[in-house]
LUMVEXKOL-419681 format. One line per 3 residues: number of its first residue (from 1); their letters; for each residue x, y, z of N, C-alpha, C, O. Coordinates in nm, 3 decimals. Example, Ala and Ser with C-alpha at 12.3 -4.5 7.8 and 13.67 -1.06 7.14 Angstrom:
<rs>
1) as) 1.319,-0.569,0.780,1.230,-0.450,0.780,1.320,-0.330,0.780,1.424,-0.332,0.846 | 1.285,-0.225,0.708,1.367,-0.106,0.714,1.290,0.003,0.787,1.341,0.114,0.804
</rs>
This chain:
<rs>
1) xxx) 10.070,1.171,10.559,10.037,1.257,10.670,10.123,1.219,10.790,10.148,1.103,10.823 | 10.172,1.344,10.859,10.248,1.258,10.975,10.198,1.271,11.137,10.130,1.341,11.212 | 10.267,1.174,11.133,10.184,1.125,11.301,10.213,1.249,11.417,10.314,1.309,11.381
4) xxx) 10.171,1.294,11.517,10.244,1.377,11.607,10.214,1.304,11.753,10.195,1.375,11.852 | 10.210,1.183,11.761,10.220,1.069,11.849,10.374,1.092,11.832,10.437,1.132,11.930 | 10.422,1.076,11.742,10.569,1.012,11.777,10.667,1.161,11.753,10.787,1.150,11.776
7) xxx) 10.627,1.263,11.718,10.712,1.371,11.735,10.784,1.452,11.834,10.744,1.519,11.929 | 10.890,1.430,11.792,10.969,1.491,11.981,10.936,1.634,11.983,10.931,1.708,11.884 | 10.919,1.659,12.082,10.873,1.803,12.200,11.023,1.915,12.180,11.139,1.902,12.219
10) xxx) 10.947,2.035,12.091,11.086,2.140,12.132,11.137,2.177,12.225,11.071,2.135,12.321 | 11.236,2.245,12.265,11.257,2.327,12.327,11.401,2.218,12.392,11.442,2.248,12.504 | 11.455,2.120,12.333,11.580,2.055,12.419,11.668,2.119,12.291,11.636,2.145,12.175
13) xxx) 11.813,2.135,12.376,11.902,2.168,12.283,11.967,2.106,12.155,12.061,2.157,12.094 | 11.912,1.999,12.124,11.967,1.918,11.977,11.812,1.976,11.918,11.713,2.026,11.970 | 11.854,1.941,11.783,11.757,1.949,11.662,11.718,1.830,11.676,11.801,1.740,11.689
16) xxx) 11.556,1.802,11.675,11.529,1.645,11.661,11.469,1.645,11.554,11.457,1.764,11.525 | 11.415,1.575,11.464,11.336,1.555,11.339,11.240,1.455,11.337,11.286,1.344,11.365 | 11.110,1.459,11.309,11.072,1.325,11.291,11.071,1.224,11.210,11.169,1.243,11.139
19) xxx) 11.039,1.165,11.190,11.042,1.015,11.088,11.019,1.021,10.993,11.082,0.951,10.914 | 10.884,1.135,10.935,10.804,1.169,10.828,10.923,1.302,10.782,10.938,1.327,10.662 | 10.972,1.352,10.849,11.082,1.441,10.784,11.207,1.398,10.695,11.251,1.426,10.583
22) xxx) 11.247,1.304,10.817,11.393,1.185,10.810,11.357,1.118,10.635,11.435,1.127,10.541 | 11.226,1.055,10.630,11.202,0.985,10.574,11.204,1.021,10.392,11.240,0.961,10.291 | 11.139,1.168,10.429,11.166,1.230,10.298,11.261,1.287,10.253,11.268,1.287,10.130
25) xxx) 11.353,1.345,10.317,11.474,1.386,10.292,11.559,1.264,10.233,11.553,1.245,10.112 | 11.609,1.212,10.283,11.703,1.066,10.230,11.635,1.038,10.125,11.715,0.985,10.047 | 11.461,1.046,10.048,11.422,0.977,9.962,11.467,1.109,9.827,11.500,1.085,9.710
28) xxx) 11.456,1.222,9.882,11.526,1.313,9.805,11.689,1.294,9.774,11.746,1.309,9.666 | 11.740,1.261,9.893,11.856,1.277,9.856,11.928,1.141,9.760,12.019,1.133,9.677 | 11.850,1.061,9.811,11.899,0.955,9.725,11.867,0.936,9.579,11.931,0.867,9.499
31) xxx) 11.721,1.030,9.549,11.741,1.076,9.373,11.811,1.177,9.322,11.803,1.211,9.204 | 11.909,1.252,9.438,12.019,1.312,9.393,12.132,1.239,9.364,12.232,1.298,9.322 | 12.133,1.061,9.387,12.282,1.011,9.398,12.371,1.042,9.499,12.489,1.010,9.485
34) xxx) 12.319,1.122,9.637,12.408,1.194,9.760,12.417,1.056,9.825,12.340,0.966,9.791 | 12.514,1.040,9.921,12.559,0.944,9.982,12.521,0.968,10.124,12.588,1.038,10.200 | 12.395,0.897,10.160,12.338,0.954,10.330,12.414,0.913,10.408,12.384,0.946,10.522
37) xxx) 12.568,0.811,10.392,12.631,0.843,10.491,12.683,0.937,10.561,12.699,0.938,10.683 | 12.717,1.038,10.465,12.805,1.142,10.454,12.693,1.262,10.421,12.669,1.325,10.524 | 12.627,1.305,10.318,12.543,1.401,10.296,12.450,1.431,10.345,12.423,1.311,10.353
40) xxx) 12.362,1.479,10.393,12.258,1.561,10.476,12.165,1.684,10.432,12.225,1.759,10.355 | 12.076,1.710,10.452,11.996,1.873,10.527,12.069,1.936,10.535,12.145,1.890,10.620 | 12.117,2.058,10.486,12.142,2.132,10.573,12.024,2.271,10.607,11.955,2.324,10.520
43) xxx) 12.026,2.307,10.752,11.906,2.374,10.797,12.025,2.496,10.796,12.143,2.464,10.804 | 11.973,2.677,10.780,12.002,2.722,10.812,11.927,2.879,10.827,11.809,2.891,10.793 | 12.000,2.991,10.877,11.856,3.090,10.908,11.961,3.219,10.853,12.079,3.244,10.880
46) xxx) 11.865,3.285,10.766,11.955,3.438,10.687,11.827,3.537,10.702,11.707,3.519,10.726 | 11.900,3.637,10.681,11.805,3.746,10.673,11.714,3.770,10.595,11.732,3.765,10.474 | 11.624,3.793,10.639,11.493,3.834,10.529,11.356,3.777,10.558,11.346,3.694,10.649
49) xxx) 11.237,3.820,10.479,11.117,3.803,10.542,11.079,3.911,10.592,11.176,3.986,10.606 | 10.987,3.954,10.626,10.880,4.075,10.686,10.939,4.064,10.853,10.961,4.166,10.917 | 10.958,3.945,10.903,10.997,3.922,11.053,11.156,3.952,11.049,11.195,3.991,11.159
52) xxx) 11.224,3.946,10.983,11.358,3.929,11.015,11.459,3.867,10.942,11.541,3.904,10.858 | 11.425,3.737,11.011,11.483,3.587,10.923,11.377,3.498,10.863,11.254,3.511,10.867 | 11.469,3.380,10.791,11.345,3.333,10.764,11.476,3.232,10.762,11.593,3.267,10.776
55) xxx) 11.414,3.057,10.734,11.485,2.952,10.727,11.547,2.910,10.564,11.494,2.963,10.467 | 11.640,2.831,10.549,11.653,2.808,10.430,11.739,2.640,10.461,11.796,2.597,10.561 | 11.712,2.573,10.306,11.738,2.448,10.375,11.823,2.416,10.252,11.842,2.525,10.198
58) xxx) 11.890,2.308,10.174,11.946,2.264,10.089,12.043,2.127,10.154,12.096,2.102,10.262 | 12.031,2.065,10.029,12.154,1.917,10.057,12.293,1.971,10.054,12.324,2.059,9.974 | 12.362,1.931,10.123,12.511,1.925,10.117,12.547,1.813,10.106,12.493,1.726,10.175
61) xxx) 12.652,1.778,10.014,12.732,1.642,9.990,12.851,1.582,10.143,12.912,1.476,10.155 | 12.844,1.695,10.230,12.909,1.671,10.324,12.945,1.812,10.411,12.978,1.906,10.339 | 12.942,1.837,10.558,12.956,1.886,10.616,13.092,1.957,10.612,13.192,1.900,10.567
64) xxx) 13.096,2.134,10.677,13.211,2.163,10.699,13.237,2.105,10.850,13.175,2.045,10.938 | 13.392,2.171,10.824,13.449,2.116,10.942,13.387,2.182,11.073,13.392,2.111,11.173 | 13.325,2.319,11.086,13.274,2.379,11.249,13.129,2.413,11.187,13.083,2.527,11.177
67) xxx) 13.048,2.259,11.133,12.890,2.245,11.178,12.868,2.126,11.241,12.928,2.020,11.219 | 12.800,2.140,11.304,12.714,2.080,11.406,12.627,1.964,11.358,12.512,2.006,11.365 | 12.626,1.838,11.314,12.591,1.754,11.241,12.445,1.638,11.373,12.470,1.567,11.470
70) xxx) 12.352,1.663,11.328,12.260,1.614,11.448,12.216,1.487,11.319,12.206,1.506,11.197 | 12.195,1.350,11.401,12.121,1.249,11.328,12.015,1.155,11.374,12.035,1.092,11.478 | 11.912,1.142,11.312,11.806,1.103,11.368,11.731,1.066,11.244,11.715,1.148,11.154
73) xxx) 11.665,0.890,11.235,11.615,0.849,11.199,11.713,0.832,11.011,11.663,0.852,10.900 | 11.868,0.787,11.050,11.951,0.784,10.962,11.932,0.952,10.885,11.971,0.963,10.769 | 11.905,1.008,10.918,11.908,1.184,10.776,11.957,1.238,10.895,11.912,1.257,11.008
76) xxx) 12.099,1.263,10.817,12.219,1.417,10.905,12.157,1.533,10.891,12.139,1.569,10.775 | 12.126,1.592,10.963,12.137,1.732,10.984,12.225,1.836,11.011,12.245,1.862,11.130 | 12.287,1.905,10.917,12.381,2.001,10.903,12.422,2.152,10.963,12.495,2.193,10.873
79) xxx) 12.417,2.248,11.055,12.381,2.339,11.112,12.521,2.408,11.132,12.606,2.350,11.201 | 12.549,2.538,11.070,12.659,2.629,11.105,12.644,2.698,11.221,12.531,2.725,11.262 | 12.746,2.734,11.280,12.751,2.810,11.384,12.657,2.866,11.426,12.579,2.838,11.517
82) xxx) 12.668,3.006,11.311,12.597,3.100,11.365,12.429,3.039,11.364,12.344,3.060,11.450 | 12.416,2.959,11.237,12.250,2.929,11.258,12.232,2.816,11.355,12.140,2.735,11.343 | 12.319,2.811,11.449,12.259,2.674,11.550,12.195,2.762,11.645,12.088,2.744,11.704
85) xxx) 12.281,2.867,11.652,12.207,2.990,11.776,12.072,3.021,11.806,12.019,3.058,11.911 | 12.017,2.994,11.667,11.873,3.026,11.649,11.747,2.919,11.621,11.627,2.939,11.602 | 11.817,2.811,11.627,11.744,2.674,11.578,11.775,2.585,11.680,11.690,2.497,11.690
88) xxx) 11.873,2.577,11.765,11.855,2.517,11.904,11.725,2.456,11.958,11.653,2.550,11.990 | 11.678,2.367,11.978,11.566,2.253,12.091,11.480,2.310,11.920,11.379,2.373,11.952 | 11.489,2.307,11.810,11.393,2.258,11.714,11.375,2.195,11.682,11.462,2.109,11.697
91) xxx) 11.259,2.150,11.605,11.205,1.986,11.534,11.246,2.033,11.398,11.252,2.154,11.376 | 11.270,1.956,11.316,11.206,1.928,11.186,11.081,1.850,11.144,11.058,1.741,11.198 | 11.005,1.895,11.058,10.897,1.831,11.059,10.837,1.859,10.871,10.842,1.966,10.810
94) xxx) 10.790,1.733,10.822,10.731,1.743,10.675,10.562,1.721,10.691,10.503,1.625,10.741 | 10.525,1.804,10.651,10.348,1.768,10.633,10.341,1.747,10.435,10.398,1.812,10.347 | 10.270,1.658,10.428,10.218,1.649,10.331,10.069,1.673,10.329,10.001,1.646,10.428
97) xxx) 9.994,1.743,10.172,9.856,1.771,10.145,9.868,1.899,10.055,9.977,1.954,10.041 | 9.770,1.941,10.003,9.729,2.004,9.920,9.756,2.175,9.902,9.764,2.250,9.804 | 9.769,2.198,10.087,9.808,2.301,10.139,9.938,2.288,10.163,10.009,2.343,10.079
100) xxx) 9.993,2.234,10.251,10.072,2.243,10.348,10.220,2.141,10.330,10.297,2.092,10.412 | 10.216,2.139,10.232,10.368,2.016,10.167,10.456,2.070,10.190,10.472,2.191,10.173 | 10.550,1.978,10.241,10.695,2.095,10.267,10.755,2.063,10.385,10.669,2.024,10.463
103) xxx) 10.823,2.063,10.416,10.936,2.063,10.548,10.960,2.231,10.625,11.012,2.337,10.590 | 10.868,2.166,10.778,10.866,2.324,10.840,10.931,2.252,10.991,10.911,2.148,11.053 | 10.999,2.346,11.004,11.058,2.405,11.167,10.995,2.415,11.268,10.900,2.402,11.190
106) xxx) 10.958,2.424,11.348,10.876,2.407,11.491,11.019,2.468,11.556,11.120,2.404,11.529 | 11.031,2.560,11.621,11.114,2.677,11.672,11.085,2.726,11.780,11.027,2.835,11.774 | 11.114,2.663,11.932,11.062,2.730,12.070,11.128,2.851,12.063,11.050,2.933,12.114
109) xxx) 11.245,2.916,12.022,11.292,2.999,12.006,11.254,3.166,11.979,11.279,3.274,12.031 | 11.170,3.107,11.852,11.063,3.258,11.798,11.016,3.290,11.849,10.970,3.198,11.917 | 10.948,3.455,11.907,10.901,3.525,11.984,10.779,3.601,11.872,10.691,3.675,11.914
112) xxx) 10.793,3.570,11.747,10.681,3.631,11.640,10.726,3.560,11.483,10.836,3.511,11.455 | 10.620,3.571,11.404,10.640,3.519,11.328,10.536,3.593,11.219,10.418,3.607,11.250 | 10.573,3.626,11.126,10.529,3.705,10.975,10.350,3.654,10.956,10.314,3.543,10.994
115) xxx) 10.288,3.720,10.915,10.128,3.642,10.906,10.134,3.483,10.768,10.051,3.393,10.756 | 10.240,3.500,10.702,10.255,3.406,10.638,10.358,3.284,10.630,10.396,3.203,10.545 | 10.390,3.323,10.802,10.507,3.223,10.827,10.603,3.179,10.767,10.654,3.069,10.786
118) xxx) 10.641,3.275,10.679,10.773,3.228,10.631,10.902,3.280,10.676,11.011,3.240,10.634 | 10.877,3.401,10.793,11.004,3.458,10.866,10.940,3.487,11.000,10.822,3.481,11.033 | 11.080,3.529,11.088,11.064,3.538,11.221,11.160,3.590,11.310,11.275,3.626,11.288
121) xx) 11.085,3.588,11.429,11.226,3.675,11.548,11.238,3.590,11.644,11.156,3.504,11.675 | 11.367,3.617,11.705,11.361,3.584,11.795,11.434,3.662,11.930,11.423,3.614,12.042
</rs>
């Protein structure tokens, strides 16, 4: 379960992540054999969903050359251009439980969001 004592506050212009995010990602990536020096998250936002967009995430073995690489709590975060526009002052954040497992976004950005939160506007 993760703490929200120690979770940074949206709405500043880097992506911050917390610990319980950081923590699971690298434990993923490292049963991929990815090298967390170099490999990362990557966060990004495409079309689709009832709202609009919706988020999509995957490992990259290494960044292109014009993304935006944010790091916190050793796990890179990966972000292209166009999707930094829209993910700007966000958290990353993992809840674990029965419901709610998974790595979700916290987005000062969105102005609405789908009744099943999986897309959004902004």
């Amino acid at each position: 379960m993760s703490s929200t004592t120690d979770a940074p506050e949206p709405g500043g212009e880097e992506i911050e992540v917390t610990e319980a995010a950081a923590e699971e990602a690298l434990s993923l990536l490292e049963d991929e054999d990815m090298d967390t020096d170099i490999a990362g998250l990557r966060l990004f936002v495409q079309q689709g969903g009832c709202a609009g967009l919706s988020y999509g995430m995957r490992f990259e073995y290494e960044p292109d050359e014009d993304d935006t690489v944010y790091e916190h709590h050793g796990l890179r975060v990966i972000v292209d251009p166009a999707s930094n526009n829209y993910v700007e002052g966000s958290v990353l954040d993992f809840e674990g439980g029965l419901q709610g497992e998974g790595f979700h976004v916290e987005n000062p950005n969105v102005v609405s969001e789908c009744g099943c939160g999986e897309s959004f506007r902004t």
